[in-house]
C-alpha positions as CSV (number, residue, x, y, z in Angstrom):
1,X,22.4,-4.6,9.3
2,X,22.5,-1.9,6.8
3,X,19.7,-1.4,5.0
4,X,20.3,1.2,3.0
5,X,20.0,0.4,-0.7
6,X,21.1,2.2,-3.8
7,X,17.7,2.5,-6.2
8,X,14.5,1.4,-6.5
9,X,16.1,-1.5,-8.6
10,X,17.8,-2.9,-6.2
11,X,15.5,-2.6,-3.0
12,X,12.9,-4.9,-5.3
13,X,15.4,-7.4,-5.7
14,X,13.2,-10.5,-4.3
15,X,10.3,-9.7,-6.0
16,X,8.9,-12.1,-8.0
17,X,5.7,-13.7,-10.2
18,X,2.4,-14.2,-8.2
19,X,3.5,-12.5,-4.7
20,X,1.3,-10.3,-2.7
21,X,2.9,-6.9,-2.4
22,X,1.2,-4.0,-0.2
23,X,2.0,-0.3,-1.9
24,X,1.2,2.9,0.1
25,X,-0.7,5.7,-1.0
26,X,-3.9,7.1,-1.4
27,X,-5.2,8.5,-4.4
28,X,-1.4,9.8,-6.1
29,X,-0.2,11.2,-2.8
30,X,2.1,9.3,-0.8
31,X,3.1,6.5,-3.6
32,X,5.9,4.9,-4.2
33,X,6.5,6.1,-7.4
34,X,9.8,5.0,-8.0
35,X,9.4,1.4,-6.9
36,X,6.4,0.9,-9.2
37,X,8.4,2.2,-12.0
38,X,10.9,-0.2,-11.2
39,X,8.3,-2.7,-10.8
40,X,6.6,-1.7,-14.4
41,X,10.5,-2.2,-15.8
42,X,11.6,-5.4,-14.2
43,X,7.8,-6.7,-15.6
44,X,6.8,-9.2,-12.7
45,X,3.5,-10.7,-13.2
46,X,0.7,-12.4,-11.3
47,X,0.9,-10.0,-9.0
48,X,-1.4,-9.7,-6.1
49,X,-1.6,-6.2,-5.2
50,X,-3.3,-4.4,-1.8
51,X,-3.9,-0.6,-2.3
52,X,-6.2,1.3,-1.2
53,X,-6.9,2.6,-5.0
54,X,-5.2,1.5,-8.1
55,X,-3.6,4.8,-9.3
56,X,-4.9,6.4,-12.9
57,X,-4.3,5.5,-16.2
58,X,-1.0,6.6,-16.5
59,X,0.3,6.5,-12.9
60,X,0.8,5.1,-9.6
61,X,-0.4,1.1,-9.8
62,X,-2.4,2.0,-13.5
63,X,0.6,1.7,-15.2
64,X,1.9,-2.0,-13.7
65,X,-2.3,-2.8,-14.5
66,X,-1.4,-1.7,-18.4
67,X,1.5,-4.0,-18.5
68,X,-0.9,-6.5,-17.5
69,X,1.2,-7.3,-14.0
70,X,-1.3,-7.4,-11.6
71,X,-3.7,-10.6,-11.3
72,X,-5.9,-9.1,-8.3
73,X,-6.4,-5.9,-6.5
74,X,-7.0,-5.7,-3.1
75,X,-8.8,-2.3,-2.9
76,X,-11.3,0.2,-1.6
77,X,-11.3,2.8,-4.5
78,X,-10.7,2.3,-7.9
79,X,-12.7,5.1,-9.4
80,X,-9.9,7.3,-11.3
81,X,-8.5,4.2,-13.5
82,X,-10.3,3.3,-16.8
83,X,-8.1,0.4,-17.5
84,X,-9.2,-1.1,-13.9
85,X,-12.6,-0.9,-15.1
86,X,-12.0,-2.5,-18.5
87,X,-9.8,-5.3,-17.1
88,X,-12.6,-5.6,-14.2
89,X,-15.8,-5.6,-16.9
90,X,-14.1,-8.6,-19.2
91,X,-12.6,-10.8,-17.0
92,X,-9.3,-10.5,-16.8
93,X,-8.7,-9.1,-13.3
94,X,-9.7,-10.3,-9.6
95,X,-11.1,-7.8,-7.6
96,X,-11.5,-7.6,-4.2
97,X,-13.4,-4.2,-3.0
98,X,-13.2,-3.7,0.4
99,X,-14.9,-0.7,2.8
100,X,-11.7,1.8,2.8
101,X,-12.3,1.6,7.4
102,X,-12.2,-1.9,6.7
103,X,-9.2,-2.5,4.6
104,X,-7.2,0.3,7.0
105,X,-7.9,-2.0,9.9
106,X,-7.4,-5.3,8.1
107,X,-3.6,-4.3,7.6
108,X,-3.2,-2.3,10.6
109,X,-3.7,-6.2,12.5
110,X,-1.7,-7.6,10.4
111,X,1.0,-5.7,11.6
112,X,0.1,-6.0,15.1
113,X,-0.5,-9.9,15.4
114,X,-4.1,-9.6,15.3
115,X,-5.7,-12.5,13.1
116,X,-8.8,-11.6,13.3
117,X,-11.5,-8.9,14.2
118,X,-15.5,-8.1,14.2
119,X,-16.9,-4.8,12.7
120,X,-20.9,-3.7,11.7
121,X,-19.4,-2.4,8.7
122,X,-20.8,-4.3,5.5
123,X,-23.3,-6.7,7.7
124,X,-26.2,-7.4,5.3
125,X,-24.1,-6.3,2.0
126,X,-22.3,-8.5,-0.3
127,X,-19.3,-7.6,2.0
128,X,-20.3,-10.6,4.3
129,X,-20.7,-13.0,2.1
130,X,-19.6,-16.4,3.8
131,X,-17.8,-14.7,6.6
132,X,-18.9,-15.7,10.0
133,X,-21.3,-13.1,11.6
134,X,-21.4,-12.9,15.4
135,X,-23.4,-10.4,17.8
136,X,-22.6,-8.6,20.4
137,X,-24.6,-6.0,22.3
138,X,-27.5,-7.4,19.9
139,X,-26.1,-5.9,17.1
140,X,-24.6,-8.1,14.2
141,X,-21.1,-7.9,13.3
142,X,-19.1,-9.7,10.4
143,X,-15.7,-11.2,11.0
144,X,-12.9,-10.1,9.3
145,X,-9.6,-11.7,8.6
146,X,-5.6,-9.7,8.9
147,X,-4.0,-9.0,5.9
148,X,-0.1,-9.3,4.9
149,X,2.1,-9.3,2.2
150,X,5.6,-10.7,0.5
151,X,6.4,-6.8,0.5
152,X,5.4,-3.7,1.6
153,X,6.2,-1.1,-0.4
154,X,5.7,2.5,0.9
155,X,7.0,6.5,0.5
156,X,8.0,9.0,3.5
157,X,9.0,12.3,3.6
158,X,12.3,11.5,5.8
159,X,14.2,8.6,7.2
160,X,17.3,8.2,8.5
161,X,19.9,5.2,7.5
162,X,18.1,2.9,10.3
163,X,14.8,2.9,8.8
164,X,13.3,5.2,11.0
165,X,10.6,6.9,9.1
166,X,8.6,10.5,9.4
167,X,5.7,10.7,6.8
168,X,4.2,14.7,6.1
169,X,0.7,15.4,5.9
170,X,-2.2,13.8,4.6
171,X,0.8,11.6,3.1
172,X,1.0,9.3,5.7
173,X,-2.2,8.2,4.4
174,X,-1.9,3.8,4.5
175,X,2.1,4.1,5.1
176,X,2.3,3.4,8.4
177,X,0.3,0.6,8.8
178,X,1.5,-1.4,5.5
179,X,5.1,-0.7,6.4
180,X,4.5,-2.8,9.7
181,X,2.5,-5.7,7.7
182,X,5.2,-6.3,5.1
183,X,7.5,-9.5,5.6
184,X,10.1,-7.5,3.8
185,X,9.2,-3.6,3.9
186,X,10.9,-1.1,1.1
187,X,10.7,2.5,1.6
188,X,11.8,5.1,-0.2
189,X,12.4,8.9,0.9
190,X,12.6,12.5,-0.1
191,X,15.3,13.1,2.6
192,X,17.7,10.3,4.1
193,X,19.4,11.4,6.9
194,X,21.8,9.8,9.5
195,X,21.1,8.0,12.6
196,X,20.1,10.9,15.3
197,X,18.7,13.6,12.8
198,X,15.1,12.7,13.7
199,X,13.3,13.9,16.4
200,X,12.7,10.7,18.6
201,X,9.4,12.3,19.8
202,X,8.6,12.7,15.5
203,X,9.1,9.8,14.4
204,X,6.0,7.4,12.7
205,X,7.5,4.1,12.1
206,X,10.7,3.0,14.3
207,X,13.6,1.3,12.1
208,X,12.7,-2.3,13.1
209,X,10.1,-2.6,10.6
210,X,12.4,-1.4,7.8
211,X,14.4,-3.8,6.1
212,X,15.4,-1.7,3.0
213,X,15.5,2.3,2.3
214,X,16.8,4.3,-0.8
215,X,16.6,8.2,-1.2
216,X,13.8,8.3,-4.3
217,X,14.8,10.8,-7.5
218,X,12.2,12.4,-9.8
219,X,9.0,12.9,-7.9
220,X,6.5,14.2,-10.2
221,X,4.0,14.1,-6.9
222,X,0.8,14.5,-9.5
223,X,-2.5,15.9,-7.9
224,X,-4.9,13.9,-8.7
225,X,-8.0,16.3,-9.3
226,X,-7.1,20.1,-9.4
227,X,-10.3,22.7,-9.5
228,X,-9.7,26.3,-9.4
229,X,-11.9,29.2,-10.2
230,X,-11.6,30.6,-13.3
């Protein structure tokens, strides 16, 4: 199977109006900035989107929410973006905020077959609101459900032509986990290397998760908050 594409156009051929889509990232490091631009572009709407945040204003997933793509966000902090909140505040978007241990978990089963699980966290808040609550130990805990998605869409640092994937630094971030939850997962690299270049004992994600790969161009790899001393 090769699953090397050319772009980020073509690895989101498939993508379509009111899908779920999973994209990687936390704040504006590890993102797949490429595919959202191709995304913002090709101008899919309805979109259902899980993230752990929803970019800024002029980045990351803010710019698919100022083209008015995205229906609901699946998130745990949404903080940075002022067009989230202003979209959230009148209406016009779903949002579903989720504890950030929570949502990390949530798509990690999803990936690994797991339908279900029980944590303490958000017993008593609006969190549990009609879930199913069960105790164990005497303590509460609050039942919560796997997530998946039509796509995953997610960024690494290196990956060779089979899909195999090695993410650097605090980059990894939710990559891993989303790239195993995705029916079809799309990464795209800084490096993309042949089949043996990568240290076995290295790599984070093994190939068979990977259905499509390009080599990303352009990285602007924006910092998100810089404070230095004057």
């Amino acid at each position: 199977m090769n699953k090397v594409v050319a772009n980020a156009e073509e690895a989101i051929q498939g993508i379509k109006d009111n899908m779920t889509l999973m994209l990687g990232g936390f704040g504006l490091c590890g993102i797949p900035e490429n595919c959202i631009t191709a995304l913002v572009k090709a101008g899919v709407k309805g979109l259902t989107c899980i993230s752990n945040n929803a970019g800024v204003d002029d980045f990351g997933i803010g710019l698919m929410l100022q083209q008015r793509q995205v229906k609901k966000m699946m998130s745990s902090y949404v903080g940075e973006n002022a067009e989230f909140e202003r979209q959230l505040l009148s209406g016009e978007l779903e949002v579903d905020l989720i504890p950030q241990g929570t949502l990390a978990e949530r798509i990690r089963a999803g990936g690994a077959g797991i339908p279900a699980f029980y944590t303490a966290t958000g017993y008593g808040t609006e969190v549990a609101e009609g879930k199913e609550v069960k105790h164990f130990d005497g303590r509460p805990y609050i039942m919560e459900t796997a997530l998946h998605a039509d796509f995953a869409i997610v960024k690494a640092w290196k990956g060779d032509t089979h899909g195999n994937l090695i993410f650097k630094g605090t980059a990894r971030n939710f990559n891993p986990m989303m790239a195993r939850a995705g029916k079809i997962t799309i990464v795209e690299v800084d490096e993309l290397v042949a089949p043996g270049e990568l240290d076995p004992n290295h790599i984070h994600v093994p190939g068979v998760y990977v259905q499509r790969i390009f080599k990303g161009v352009n990285y602007e790899k924006r910092i998100e908050q810089r404070t230095v001393r004057s």
